[in-house]
TIKE-534553 format. One record per residue (C-alpha): residue number from 1; residue in one letter; x, y, z. Coordinates in nm, 2 decimals. Layout:
<lovos>
+-----+---+--------+--------+--------+
!   k ! r !     px !     py !     pz !
+-----+---+--------+--------+--------+
! NUM ! A !      X !      Y !      Z !
...
+-----+---+--------+--------+--------+
</lovos>
This chain:
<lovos>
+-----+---+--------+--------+--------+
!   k ! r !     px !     py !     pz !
+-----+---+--------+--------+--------+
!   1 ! X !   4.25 !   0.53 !   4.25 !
!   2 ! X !   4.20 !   0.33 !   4.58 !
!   3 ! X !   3.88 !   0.15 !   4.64 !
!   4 ! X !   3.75 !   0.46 !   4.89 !
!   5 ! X !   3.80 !   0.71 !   4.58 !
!   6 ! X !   3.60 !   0.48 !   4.35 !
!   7 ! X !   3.30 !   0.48 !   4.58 !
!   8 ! X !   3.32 !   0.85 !   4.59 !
!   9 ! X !   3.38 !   0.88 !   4.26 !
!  10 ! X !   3.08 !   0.61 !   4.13 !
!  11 ! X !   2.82 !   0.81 !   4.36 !
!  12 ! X !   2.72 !   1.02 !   4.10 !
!  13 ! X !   2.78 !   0.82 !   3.85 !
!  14 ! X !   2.55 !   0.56 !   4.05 !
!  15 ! X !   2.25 !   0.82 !   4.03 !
!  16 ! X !   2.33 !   0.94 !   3.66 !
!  17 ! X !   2.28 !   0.56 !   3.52 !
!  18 ! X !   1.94 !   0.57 !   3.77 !
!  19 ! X !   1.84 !   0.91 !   3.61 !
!  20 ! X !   1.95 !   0.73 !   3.24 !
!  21 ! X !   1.76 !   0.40 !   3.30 !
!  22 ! X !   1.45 !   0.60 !   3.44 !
!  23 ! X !   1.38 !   0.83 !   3.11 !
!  24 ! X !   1.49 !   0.52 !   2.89 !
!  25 ! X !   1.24 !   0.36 !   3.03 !
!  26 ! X !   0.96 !   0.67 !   3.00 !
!  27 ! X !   1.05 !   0.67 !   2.63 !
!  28 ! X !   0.93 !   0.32 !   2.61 !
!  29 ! X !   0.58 !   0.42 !   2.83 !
!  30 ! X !   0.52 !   0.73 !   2.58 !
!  31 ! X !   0.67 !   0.56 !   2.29 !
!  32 ! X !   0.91 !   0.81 !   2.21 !
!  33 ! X !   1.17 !   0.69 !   2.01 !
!  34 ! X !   1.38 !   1.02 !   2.06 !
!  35 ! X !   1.41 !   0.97 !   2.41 !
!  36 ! X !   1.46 !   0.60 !   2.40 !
!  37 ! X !   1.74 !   0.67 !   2.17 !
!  38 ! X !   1.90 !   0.96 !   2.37 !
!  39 ! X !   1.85 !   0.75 !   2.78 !
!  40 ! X !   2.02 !   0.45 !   2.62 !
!  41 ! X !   2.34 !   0.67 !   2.46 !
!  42 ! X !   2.38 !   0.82 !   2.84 !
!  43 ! X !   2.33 !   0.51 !   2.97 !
!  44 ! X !   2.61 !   0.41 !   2.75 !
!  45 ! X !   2.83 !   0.73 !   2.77 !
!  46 ! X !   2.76 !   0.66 !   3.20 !
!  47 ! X !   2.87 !   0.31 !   3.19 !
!  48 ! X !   3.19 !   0.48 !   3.00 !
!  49 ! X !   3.26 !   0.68 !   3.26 !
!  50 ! X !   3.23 !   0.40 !   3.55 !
!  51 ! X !   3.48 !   0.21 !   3.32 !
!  52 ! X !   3.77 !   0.48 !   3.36 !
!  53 ! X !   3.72 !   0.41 !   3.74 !
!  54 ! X !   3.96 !   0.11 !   3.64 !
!  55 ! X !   3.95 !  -0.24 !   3.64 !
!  56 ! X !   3.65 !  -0.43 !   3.76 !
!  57 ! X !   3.46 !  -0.03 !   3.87 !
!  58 ! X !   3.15 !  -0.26 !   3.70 !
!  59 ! X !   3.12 !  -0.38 !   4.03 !
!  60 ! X !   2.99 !  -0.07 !   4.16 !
!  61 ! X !   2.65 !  -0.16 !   3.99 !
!  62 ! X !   2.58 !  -0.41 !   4.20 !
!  63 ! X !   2.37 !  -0.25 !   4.43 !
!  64 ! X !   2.16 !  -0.10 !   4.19 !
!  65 ! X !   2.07 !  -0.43 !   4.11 !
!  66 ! X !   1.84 !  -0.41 !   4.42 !
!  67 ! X !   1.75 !  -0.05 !   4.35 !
!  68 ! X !   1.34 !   0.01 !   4.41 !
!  69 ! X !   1.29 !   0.08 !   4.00 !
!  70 ! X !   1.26 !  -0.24 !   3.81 !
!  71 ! X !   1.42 !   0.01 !   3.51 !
!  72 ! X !   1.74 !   0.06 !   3.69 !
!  73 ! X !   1.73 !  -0.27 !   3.79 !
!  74 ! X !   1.73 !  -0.40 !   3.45 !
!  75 ! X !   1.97 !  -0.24 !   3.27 !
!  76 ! X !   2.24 !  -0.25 !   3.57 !
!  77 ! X !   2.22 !  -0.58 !   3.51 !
!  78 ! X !   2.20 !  -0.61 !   3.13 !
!  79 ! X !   2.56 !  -0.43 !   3.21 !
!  80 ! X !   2.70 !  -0.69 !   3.45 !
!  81 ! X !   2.60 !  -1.00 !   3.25 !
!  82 ! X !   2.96 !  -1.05 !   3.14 !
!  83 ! X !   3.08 !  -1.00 !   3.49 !
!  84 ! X !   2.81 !  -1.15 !   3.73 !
!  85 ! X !   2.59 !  -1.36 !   3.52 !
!  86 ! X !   2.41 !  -1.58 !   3.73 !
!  87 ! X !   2.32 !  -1.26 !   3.95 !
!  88 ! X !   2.24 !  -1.02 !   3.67 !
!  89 ! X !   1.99 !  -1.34 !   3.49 !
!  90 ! X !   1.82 !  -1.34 !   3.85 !
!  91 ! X !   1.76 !  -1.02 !   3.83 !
!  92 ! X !   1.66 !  -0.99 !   3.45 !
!  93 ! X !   1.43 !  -1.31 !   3.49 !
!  94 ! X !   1.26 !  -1.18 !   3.76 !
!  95 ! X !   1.24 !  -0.84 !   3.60 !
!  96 ! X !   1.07 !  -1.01 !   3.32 !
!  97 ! X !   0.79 !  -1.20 !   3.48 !
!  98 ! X !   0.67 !  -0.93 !   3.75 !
!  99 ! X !   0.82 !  -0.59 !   3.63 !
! 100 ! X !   0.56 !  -0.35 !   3.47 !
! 101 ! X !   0.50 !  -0.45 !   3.09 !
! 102 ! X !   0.75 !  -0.17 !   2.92 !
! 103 ! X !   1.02 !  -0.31 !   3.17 !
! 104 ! X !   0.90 !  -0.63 !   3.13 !
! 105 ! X !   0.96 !  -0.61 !   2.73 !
! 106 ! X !   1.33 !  -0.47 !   2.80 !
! 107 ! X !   1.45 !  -0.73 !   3.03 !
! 108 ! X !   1.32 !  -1.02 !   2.75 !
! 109 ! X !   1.50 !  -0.81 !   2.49 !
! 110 ! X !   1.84 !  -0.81 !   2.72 !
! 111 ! X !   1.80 !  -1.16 !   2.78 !
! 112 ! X !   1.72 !  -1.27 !   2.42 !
! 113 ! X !   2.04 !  -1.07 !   2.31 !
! 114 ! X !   2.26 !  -1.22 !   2.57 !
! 115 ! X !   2.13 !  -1.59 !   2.47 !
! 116 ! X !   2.22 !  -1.48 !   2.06 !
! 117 ! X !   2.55 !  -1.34 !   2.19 !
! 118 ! X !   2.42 !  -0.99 !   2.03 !
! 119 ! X !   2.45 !  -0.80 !   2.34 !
! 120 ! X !   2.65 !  -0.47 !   2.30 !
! 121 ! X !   2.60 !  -0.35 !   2.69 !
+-----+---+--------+--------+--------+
</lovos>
């Protein structure tokens, strides 16, 4: 697939891993374990899917890393770490100190991961 057929292709993709990151995140606010549990498996099963866009379709995250929602912010970058880590830290370090508390809580658990080596994003 040429680069122009992975944009189209990541669009919906793009707001599907917005849409996952979002209801993650509303688990955490309502502390609803179910729903934590079922936004991070799409998130996952999303990130999949950007994958089979071929090598390097990560890439296509990198705007969300700007996106308005500290949420989506986060967790796009929890999945470039490996890729663009001085980027993705940015973002997770600032997500940390001025994100709302529930985000605030998942960027210091994707950071402390990434420091143990433990993260499976």
């Amino acid at each position: 697939m040429d680069e122009r057929g992975q944009r189209l292709a990541f669009r919906p993709l793009a707001e599907r891993f917005k849409r996952c990151a979002m209801a993650t995140n509303f688990g955490y606010i309502d502390e609803d374990k179910a729903l934590q549990l079922a936004g991070r498996r799409a998130l996952g099963r999303t990130v999949r899917d950007i994958d089979l866009l071929g090598a390097d379709s990560r890439r296509a995250l990198i705007p969300l890393l700007e996106d308005e929602d500290p949420s989506t912010r986060a967790f796009a970058a929890g999945y470039l770490l490996r890729s663009r880590p001085e980027q993705a830290l940015a973002v997770l370090k600032d997500v940390e100190a001025n994100g709302p508390s529930e985000v605030r809580i998942t960027a210091g658990s994707i950071l402390r991961d990434y420091k143990h080596g433990t993260l499976d994003m």
